[in-house]
Each structure stands twice: as structure tokens, then as C-alpha cells.
C-alpha positions as a Markdown table, in Angstrom:
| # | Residue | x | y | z |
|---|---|---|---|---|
| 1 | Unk | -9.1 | 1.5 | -21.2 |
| 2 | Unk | -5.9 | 2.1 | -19.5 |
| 3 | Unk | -3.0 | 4.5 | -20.6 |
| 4 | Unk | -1.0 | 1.2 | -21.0 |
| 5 | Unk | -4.1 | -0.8 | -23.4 |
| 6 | Unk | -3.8 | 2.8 | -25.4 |
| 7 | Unk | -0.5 | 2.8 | -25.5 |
| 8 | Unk | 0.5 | -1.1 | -26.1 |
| 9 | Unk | -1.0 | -1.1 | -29.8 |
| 10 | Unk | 1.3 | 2.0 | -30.7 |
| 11 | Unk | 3.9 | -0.3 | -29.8 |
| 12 | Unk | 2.8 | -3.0 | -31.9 |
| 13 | Unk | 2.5 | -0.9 | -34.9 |
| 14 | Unk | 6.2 | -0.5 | -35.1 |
| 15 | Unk | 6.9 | -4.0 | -35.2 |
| 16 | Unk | 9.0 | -3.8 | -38.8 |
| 17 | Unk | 9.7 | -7.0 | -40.9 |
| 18 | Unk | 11.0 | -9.6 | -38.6 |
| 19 | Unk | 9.4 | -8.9 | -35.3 |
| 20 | Unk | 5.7 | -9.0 | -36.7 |
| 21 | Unk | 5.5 | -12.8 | -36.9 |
| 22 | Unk | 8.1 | -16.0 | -37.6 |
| 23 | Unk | 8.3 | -15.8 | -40.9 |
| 24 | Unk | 8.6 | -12.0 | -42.3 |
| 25 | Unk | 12.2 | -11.8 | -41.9 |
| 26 | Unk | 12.8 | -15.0 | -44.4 |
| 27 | Unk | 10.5 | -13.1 | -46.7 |
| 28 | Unk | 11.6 | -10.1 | -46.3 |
| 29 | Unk | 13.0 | -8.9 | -49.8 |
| 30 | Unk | 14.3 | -5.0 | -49.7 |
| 31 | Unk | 16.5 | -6.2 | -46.7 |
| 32 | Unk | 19.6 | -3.2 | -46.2 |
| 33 | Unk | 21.6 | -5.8 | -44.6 |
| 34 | Unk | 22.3 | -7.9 | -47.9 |
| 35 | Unk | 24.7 | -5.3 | -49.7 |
| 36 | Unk | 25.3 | -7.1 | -53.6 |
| 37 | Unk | 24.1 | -10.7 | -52.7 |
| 38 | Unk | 22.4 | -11.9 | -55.6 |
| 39 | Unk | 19.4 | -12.5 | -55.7 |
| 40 | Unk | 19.4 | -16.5 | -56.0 |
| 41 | Unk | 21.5 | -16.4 | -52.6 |
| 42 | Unk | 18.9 | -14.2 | -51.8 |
| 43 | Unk | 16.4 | -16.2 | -52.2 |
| 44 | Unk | 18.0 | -19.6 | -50.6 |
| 45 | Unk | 18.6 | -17.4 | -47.8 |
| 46 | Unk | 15.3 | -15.9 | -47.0 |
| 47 | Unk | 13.9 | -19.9 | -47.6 |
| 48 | Unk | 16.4 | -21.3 | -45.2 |
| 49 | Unk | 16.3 | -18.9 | -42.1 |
| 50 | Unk | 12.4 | -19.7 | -42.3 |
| 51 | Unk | 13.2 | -23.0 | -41.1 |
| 52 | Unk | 14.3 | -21.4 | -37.7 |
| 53 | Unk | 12.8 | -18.6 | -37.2 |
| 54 | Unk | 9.5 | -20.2 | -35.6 |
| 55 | Unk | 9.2 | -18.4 | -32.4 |
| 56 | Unk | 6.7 | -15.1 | -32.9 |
| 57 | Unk | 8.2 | -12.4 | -30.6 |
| 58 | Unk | 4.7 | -11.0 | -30.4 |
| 59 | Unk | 4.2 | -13.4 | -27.1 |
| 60 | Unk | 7.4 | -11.0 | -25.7 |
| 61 | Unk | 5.0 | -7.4 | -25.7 |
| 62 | Unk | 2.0 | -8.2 | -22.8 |
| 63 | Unk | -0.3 | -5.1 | -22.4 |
| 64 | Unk | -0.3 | -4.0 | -19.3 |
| 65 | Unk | -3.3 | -2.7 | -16.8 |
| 66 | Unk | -2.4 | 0.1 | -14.6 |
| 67 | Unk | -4.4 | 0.5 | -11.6 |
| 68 | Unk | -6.3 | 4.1 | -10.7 |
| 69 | Unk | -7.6 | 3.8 | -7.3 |
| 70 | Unk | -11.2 | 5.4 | -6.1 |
| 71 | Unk | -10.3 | 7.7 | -3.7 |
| 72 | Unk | -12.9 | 9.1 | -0.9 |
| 73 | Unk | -14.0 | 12.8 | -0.9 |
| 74 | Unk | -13.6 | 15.2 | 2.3 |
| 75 | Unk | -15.9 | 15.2 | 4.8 |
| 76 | Unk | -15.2 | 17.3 | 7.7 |
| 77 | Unk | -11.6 | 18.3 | 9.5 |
| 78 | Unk | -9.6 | 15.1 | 10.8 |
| 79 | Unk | -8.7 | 14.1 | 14.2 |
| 80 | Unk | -5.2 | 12.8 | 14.0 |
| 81 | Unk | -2.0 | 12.3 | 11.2 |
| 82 | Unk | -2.2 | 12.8 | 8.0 |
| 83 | Unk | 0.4 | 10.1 | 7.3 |
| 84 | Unk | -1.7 | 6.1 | 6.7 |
| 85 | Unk | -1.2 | 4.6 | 10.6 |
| 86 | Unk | 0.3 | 1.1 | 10.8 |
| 87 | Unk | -0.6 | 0.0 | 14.1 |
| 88 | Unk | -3.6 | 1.3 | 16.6 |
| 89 | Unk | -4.1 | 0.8 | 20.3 |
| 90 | Unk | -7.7 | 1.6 | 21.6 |
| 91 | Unk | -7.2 | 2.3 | 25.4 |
| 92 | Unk | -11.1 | 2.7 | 27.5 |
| 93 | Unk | -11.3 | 3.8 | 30.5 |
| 94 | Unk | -13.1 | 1.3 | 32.8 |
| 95 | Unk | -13.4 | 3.6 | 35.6 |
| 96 | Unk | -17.2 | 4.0 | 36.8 |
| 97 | Unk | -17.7 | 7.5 | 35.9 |
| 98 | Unk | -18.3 | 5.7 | 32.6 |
| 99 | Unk | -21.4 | 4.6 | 33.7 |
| 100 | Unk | -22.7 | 8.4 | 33.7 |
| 101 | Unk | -25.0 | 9.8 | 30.9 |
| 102 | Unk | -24.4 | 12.5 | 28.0 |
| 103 | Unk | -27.3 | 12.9 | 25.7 |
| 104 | Unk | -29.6 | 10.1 | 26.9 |
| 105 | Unk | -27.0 | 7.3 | 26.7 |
| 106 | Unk | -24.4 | 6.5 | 29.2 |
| 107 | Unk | -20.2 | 7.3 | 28.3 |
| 108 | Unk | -19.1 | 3.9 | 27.9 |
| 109 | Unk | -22.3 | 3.3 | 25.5 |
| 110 | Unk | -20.8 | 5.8 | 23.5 |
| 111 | Unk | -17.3 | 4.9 | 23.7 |
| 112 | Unk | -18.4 | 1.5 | 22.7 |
| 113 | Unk | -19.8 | 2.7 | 19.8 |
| 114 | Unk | -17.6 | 5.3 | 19.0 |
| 115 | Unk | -14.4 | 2.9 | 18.9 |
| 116 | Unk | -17.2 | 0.5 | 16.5 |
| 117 | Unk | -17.4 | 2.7 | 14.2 |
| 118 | Unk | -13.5 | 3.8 | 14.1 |
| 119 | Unk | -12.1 | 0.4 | 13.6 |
| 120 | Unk | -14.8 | -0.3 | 10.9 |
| 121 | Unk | -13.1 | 2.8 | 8.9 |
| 122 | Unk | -10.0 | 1.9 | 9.4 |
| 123 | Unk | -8.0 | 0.4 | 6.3 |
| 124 | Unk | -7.7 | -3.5 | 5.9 |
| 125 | Unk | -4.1 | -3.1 | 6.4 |
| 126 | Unk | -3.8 | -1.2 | 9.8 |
| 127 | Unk | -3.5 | -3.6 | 12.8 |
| 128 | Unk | -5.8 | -2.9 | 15.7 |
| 129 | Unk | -5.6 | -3.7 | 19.2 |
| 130 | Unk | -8.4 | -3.0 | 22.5 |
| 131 | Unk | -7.0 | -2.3 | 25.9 |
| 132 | Unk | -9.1 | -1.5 | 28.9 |
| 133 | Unk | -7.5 | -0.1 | 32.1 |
| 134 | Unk | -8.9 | 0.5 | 35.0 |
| 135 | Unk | -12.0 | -2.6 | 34.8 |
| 136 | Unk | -10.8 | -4.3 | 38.1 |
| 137 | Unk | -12.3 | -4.2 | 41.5 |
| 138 | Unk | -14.7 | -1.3 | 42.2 |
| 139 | Unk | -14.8 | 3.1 | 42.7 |
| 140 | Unk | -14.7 | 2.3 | 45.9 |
| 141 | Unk | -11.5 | 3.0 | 48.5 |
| 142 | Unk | -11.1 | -0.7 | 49.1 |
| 143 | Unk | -10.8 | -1.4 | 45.6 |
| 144 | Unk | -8.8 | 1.2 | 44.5 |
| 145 | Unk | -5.5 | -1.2 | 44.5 |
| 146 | Unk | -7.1 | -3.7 | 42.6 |
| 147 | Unk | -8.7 | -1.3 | 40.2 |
| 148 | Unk | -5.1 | 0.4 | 39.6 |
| 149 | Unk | -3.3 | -2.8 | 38.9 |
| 150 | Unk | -5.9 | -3.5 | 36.0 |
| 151 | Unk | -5.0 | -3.0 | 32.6 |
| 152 | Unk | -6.0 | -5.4 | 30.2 |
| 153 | Unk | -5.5 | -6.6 | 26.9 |
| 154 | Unk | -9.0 | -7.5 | 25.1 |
| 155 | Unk | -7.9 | -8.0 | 22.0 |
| 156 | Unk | -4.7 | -8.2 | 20.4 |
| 157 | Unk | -2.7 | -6.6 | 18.0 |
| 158 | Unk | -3.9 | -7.8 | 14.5 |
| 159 | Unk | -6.3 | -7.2 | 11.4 |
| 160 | Unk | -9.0 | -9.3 | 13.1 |
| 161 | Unk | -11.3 | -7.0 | 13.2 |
| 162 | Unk | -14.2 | -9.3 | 13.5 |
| 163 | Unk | -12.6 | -10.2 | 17.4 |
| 164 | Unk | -11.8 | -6.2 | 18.3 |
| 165 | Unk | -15.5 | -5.7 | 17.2 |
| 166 | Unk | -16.2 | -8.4 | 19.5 |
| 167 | Unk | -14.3 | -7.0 | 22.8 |
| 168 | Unk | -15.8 | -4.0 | 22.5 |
| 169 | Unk | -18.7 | -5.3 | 24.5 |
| 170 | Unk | -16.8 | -6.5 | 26.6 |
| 171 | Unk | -15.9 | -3.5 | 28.4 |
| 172 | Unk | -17.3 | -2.4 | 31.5 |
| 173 | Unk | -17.7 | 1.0 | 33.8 |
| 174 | Unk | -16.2 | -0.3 | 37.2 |
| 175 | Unk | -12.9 | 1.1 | 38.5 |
| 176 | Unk | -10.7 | 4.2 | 39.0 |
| 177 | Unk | -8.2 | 5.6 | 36.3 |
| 178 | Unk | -5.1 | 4.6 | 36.1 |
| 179 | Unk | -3.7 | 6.3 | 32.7 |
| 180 | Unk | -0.6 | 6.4 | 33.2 |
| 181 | Unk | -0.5 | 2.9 | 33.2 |
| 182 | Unk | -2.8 | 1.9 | 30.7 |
| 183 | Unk | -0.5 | 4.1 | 27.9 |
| 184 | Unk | 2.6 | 2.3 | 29.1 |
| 185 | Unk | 0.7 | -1.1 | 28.3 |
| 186 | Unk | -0.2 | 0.2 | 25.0 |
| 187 | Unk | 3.2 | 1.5 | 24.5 |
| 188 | Unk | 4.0 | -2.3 | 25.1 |
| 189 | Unk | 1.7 | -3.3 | 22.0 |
| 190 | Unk | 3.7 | -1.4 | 19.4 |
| 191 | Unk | 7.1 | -1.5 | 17.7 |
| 192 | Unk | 10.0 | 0.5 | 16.9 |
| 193 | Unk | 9.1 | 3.2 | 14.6 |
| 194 | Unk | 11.2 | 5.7 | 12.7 |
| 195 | Unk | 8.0 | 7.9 | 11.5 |
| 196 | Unk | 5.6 | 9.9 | 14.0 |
| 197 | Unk | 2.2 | 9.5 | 13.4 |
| 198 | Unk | 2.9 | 5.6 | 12.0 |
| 199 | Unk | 1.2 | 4.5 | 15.4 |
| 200 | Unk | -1.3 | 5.8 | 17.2 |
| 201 | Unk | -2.7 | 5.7 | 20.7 |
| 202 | Unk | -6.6 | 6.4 | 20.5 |
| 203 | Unk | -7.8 | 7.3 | 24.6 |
| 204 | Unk | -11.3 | 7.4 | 25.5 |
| 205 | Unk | -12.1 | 8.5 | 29.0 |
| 206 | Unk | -14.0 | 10.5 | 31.3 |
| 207 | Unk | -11.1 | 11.5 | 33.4 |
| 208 | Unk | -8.1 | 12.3 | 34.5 |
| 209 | Unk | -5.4 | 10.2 | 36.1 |
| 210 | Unk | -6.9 | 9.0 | 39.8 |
| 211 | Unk | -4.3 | 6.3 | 40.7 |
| 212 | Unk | -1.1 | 8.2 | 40.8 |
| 213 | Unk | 0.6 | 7.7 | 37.6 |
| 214 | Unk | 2.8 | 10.9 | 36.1 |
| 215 | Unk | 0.5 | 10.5 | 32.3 |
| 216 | Unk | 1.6 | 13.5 | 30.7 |
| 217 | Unk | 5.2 | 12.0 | 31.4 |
| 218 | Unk | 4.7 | 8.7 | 29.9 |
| 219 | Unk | 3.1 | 10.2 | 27.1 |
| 220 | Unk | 6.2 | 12.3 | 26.8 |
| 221 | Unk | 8.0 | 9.1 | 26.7 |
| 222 | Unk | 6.3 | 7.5 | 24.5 |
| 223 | Unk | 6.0 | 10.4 | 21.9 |
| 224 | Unk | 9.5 | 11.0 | 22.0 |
| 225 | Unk | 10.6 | 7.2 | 22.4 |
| 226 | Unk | 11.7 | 4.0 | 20.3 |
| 227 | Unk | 7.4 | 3.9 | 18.9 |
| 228 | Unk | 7.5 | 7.5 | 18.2 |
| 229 | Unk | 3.6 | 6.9 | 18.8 |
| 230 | Unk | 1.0 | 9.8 | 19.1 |
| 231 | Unk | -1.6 | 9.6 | 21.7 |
| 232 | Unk | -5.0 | 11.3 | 21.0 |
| 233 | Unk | -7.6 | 11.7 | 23.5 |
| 234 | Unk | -11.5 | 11.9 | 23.6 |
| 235 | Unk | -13.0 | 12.9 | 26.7 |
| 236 | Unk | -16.8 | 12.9 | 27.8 |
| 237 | Unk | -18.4 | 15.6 | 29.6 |
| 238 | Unk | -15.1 | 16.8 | 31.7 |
| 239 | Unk | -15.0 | 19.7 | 34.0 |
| 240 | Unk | -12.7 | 22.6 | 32.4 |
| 241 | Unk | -9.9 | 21.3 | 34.9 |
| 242 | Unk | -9.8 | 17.8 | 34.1 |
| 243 | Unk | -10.3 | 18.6 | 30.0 |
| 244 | Unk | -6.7 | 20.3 | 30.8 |
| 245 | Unk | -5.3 | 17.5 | 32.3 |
| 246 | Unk | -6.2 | 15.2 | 29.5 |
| 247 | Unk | -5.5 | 18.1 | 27.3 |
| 248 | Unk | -1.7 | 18.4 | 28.7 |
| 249 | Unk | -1.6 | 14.4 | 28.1 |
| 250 | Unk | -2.2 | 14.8 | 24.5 |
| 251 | Unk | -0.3 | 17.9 | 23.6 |
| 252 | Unk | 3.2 | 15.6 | 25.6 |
| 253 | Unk | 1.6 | 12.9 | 22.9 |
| 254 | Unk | 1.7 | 14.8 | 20.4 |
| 255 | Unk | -1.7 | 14.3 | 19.4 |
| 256 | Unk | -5.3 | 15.8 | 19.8 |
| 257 | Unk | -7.7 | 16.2 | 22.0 |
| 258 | Unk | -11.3 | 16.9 | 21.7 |
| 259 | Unk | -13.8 | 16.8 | 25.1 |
| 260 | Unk | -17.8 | 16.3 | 24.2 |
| 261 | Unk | -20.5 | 17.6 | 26.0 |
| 262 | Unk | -23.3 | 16.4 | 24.0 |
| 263 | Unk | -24.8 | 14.5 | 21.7 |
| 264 | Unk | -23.8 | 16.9 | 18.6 |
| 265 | Unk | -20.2 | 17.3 | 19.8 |
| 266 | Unk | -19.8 | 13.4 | 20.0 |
| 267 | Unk | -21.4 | 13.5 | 16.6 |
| 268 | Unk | -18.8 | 16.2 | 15.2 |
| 269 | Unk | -16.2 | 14.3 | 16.7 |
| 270 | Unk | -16.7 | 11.4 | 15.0 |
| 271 | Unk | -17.0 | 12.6 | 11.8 |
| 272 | Unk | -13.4 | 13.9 | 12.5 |
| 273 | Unk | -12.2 | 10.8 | 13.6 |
| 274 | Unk | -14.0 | 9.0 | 10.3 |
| 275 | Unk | -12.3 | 12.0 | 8.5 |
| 276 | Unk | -8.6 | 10.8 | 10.0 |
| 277 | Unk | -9.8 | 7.2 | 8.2 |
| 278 | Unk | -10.7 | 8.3 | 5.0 |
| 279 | Unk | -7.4 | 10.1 | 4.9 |
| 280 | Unk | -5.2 | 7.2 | 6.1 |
| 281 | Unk | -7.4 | 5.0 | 3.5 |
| 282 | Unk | -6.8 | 7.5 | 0.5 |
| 283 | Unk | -3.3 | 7.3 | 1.2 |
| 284 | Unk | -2.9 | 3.6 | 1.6 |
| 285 | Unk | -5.1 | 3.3 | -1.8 |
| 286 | Unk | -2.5 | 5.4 | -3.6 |
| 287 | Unk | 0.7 | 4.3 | -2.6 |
| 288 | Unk | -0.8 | 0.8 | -3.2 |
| 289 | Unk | -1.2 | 1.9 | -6.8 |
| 290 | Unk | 1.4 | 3.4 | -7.2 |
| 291 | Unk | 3.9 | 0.9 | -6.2 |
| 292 | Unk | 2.0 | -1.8 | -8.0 |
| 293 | Unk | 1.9 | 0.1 | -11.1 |
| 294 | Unk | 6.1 | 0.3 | -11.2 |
| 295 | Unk | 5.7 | -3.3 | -10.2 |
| 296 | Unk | 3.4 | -4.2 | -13.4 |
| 297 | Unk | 6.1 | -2.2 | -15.4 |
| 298 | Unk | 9.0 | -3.4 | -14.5 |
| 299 | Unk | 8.0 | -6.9 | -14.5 |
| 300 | Unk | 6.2 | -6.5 | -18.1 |
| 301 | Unk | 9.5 | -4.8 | -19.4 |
| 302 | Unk | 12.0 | -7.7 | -17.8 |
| 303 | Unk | 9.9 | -10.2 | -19.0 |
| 304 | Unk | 10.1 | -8.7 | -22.5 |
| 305 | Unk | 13.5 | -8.3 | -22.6 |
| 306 | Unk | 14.3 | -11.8 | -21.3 |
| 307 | Unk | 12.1 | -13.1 | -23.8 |
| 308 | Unk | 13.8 | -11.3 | -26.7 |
| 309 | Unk | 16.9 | -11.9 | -25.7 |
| 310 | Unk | 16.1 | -15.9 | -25.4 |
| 311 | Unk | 14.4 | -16.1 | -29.1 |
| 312 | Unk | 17.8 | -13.9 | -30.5 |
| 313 | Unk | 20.2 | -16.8 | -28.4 |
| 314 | Unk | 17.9 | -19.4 | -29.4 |
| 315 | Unk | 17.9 | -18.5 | -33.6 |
| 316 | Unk | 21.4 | -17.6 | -33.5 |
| 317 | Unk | 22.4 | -21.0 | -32.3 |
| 318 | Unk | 20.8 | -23.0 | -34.0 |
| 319 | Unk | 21.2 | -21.3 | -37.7 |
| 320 | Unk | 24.7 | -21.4 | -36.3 |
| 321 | Unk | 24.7 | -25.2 | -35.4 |
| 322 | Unk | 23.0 | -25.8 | -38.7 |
| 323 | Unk | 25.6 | -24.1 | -40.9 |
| 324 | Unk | 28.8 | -25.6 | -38.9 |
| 325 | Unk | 27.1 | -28.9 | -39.7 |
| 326 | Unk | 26.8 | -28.6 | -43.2 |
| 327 | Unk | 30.5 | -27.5 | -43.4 |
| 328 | Unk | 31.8 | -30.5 | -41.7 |
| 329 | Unk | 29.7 | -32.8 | -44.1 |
| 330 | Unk | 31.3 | -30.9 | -46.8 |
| 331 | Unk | 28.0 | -29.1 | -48.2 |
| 332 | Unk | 28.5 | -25.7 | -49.7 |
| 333 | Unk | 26.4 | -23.2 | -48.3 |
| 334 | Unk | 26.7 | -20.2 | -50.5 |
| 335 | Unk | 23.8 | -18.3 | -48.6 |
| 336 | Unk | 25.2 | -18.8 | -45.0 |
| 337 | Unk | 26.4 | -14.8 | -45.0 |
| 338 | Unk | 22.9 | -13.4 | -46.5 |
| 339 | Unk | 21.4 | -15.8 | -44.1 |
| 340 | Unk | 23.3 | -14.4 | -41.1 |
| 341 | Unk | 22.8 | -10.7 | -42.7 |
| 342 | Unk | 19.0 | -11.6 | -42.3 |
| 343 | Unk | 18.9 | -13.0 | -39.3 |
| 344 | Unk | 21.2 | -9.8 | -37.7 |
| 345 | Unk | 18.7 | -7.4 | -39.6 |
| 346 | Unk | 15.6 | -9.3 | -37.7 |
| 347 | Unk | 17.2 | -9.2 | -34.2 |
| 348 | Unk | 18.1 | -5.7 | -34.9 |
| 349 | Unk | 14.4 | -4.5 | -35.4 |
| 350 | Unk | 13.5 | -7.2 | -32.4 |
| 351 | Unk | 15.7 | -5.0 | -29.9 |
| 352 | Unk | 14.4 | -1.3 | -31.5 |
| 353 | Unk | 10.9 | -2.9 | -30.6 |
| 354 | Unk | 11.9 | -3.6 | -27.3 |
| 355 | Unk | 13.5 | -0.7 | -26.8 |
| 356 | Unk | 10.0 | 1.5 | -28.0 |
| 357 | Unk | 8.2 | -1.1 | -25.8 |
| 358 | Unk | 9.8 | 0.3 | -22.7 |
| 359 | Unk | 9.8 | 3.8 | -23.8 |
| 360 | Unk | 5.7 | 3.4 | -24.1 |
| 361 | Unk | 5.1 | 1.7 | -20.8 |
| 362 | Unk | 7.7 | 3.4 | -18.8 |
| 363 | Unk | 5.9 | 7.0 | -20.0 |
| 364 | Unk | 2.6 | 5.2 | -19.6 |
| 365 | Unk | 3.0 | 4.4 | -16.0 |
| 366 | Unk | 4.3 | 8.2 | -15.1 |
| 367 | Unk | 1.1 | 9.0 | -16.9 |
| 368 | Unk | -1.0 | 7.1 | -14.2 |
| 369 | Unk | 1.4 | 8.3 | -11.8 |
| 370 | Unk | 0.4 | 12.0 | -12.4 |
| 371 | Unk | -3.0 | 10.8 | -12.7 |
| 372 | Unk | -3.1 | 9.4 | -9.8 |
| 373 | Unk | -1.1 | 12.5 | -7.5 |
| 374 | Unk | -4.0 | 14.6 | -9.6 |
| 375 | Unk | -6.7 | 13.2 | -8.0 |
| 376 | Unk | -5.0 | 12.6 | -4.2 |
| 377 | Unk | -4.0 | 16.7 | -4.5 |
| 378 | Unk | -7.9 | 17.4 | -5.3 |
| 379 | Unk | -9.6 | 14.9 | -2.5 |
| 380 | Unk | -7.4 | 16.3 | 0.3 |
């Protein structure tokens, strides 16, 4: 049961004579309101405003469910932000070093699988997008031009991750590197951005920077730029000097970078990247609730409160209508100011309901608020 379901029937209980149904106000006897009417205008009184007072302002006081979200446990350290990404370029490095073997399986079967398996954790709402560079003409000097030039877009930015999944396979071990370039075209893929971390850059490759680009400049650029992206790197099997040249790419990024040797360190490192999705997930799952809780609220208590407000306007008009017309035929209607002292006293006790309804669910969805902080503090 929510804190709202437990807290919704408290607010009903204080529903006094008037607001518990149409008719309790008519019939409502020990009235405050009705100073030394007697009790025959009494009486008229409490029969006539039962003629109008038909509307039940229990339909105005909806319970309201308050979402706790399941939030994943650690697992290991994370690779990446700790702030929920928005947007995700993968960049692979087609150059044919990939072809080469760690553990029994070649680099670009792991990068394949690795990148898999990191869109697959990534929350529904983060968009995705698959860039190879370097997948054109061959490792050899005569296609070294060609090779350079290639950076390609296999899948675009979007939550389709059925078609990301899909161009994964697509990639192949060909070329040389050209880095630089591929981050500028995934620079290309992102938007303005006021928050670091918001947009990430995900590198795999085996290498450093073969065609001449300046990466650890445009990574620089792009760290510091209109994306404000971060760019982290995961390199296979590279030589200490070439780890520090993809290393001093990722530090300009403002990222991570993590080189594997083996079979266990690619298995580390992906539990660290999974980590980084689990923590982006948890945080999307929470601010989700969060905001849709204050939604729930506010919606329940402006509903209420137009609803109230309508079934006051609506009795007050027509007792009003009702009494004018008598006059003007000439009826005397010596219970009009009991009638109208009932009627006040019944709106009165409507808006104190209202006014304890909000109370209840405004303290009810800090509750879940709390609640829910609680449990993000003890998963993190």
C-alpha cells in the first residue's frame, strides 16, 4: 500500500457533516451557523437545501499511488559519469590491428561484443549512435588516403537499439587510425550541452592516431566545447607507449581510460562499464519517480480543488436562483437565511477538507521522496 492509499482514508475521516455525502448538510441539526432560528425555519431549511445539494464531494478526494522505483545494487567500480548520459556515440576502430588476437578471440570480436553488451545496459531513454572510422581501403601505404578519409556513420543517433545491435556486425578490421577524425564526426552527432558528463564518447581501439590527426586536441575541443562531451577510451593489448597516447586522449576528454591485456582484464572492464549503466539507470529510475510523484500530487490536489470549488459555485447559484425566483413571484421564504447559513457552514467544512487533503498528500509525497533518496544513498 502506498504512503498516499494510507494516508487518503485519514483524510476521509475528517469529512464533517456536509462534505460526507449530498444530503448531511440538509440534515444536519446542531449546525453553529444557525444562531436563534427556530426550529420550524430550521427544519424547512435543512428540507429545502436538500433539493440542491446533490453533488457528493467525495468524487473531488482521488487516492493517489506514488511510485518507489527498484533500484539495482553495486557491482564493481564504474567506468564513466555518475550523472544519467543523454546521448552516446560508440566510435570502433576499423584499423586492421583489430584483426589481432587477445585471449583466443580476435580485438574487433571483442569490441563487438563488448559495445553489445553496453548498449543492452544502457537505459531506454539514452540515445545511441555506432560510428566506425578508419573501415576504408586497406593497412597498406596505398590505401592509407582512402582509409583516413573513412569515418562512418552505422547507425544513427536514436533509441533504436534493435538497429545499433544490428551494425555492430557490421564492422570490420581493415584500415589505419584516424582518431582524430572519427571524435570530430562523433562530436558532429551530439548537441549543445550545459552539463559534462550528459554525453559521452565511448572509443574502442587498438591504437593510437596513424593518419595525422592532433586527437588529444580535438578531444580538448570537444571536452571543453558547445557538447561539453567526455570521451572514454578502451584499448586492447597496447604497447605502454601507445596506452599513453590514448591515455593523454582521454584525460584532454575528460574521461577514462582502461587498456586490456587479457581475457580477465576485458572481463573487469566490462563489469565497470555495466557498473557506469546501472548507475546512469538508478538515477534515471529515480528522478523519474520523483518528478512523477510531484506530478501525481499536484494534479490530484488541482483537481480537488477545481472540483470543490465548482460544487460550492454550482449550489450557491442555484439556491440563489431559486430564492430570487420565489421573491419575484411574491412567495415568502422565511428559511432563505438558515438556508444560506447551512449552505455557508457545508462549504466551509468542504474547503477545511480540502485544505487537510493537501496537507496529507503533499506530506505523503515528501514521504516517498525521502524514501526514495534512502534507498538511492544505500545502492550507490
Amino acid at each position: 500500500m502506498s504512503i498516499i492509499q494510507r494516508c487518503v482514508p485519514a483524510v476521509m475521516a475528517l469529512a464533517l457533516c456536509g462534505c460526507g455525502g449530498p444530503k448531511d448538510a440538509a440534515n444536519d441539526g446542531n449546525s453553529t451557523a444557525l444562531g436563534s432560528t427556530s426550529a420550524g425555519e430550521v427544519e424547512q431549511a435543512r428540507s429545502y437545501v436538500g433539493q440542491f445539494i446533490t453533488d457528493n464531494p467525495d468524487r473531488c478526494f482521488t487516492n493517489v499511488g506514488l511510485d518507489q522505483p527498484q533500484l539495482q545494487a553495486r557491482t564493481s567500480d564504474a567506468i564513466g559519469p555518475r550523472i544519467p548520459p543523454v546521448r552516446v556515440v560508440i566510435a570502433i576502430d576499423g584499423s586492421g590491428s583489430m584483426a589481432g588476437r587477445i585471449g583466443g578471440q580476435t580485438k574487433l570480436d571483442l569490441a563487438r561484443d563488448s559495445v553489445s553488451r553496453f548498449v543492452d545496459g544502457l537505459p531506454s531513454s539514452v540515445e545511441a549512435s555506432l560510428i566506425v572510422f578508419g573501415q576504408q581501403g586497406d593497412n597498406s601505404d596505398a590505401g592509407k588516403a582512402r582509409s583516413c578519409a573513412g569515418v562512418d556513420i552505422l547507425a544513427p543517433m536514436s533509441s533504436d537499439r534493435a538497429g545499433l545491435g544490428a551494425a555492430v556486425s557490421r564492422v570490420r578490421a581493415v584500415g589505419w587510425t584516424p582518431l582524430a577524425a572519427g571524435l570530430s564526426k562523433a562530436e558532429a552527432l551530439l548537441s549543445r550541452s550545459a552539463t559534462p558528463g550528459e554525453q559521452v564518447i565511448y572509443v574502442v581501439s587498438d591504437g593510437e592516431e596513424t593518419c595525422g590527426g592532433d586527437a588529444v586536441a580535438t578531444a580538448r575541443r570537444i571536452n571543453s566545447g558547445a557538447t561539453r562531451a567526455i570521451i572514454n577510451i578502451i584499448g586492447f593489448g597496447l604497447p605502454s607507449s601507445e596506452a599513453a597516447a590514448l591515455k593523454a586522449v582521454s584525460d584532454a576528454g575528460g574521461g577514462n581510460f582502461v587498456n586490456v591485456n587479457s581475457r580477465a582484464d576485458y572481463d573487469r572492464t566490462l563489469d565497470r562499464v555495466r557498473e557506469s549503466n546501472r548507475q546512469a539507470s538508478n538515477a534515471i529510475r529515480r528522478s523519474n519517480a520523483v518528478a512523477g510523484n510531484a506530478v501525481q500530487t499536484s494534479n490530484a490536489l488541482s483537481s480537488a480543488a477545481v472540483c470543490v470549488s465548482n460544487i460550492i459555485s454550482s449550489e450557491n447559484v442555484r439556491i440563489s436562483n431559486d430564492i430570487s425566483a420565489r421573491a419575484v413571484r411574491g412567495e415568502a421564504v422565511p428559511f432563505a437565511r438558515a438556508a444560506q447559513a447551512l449552505l455557508k457552514e457545508r462549504h466551509a467544512k468542504m474547503e477545511l477538507r480540502l485544505k487537510d487533503y493537501r496537507a496529507q498528500l503533499q506530506n505523503g509525497e515528501a514521504q516517498a521522496r525521502r524514501s526514495i533518496d534512502a534507498e538511492a544513498d544505500a545502492v550507490r
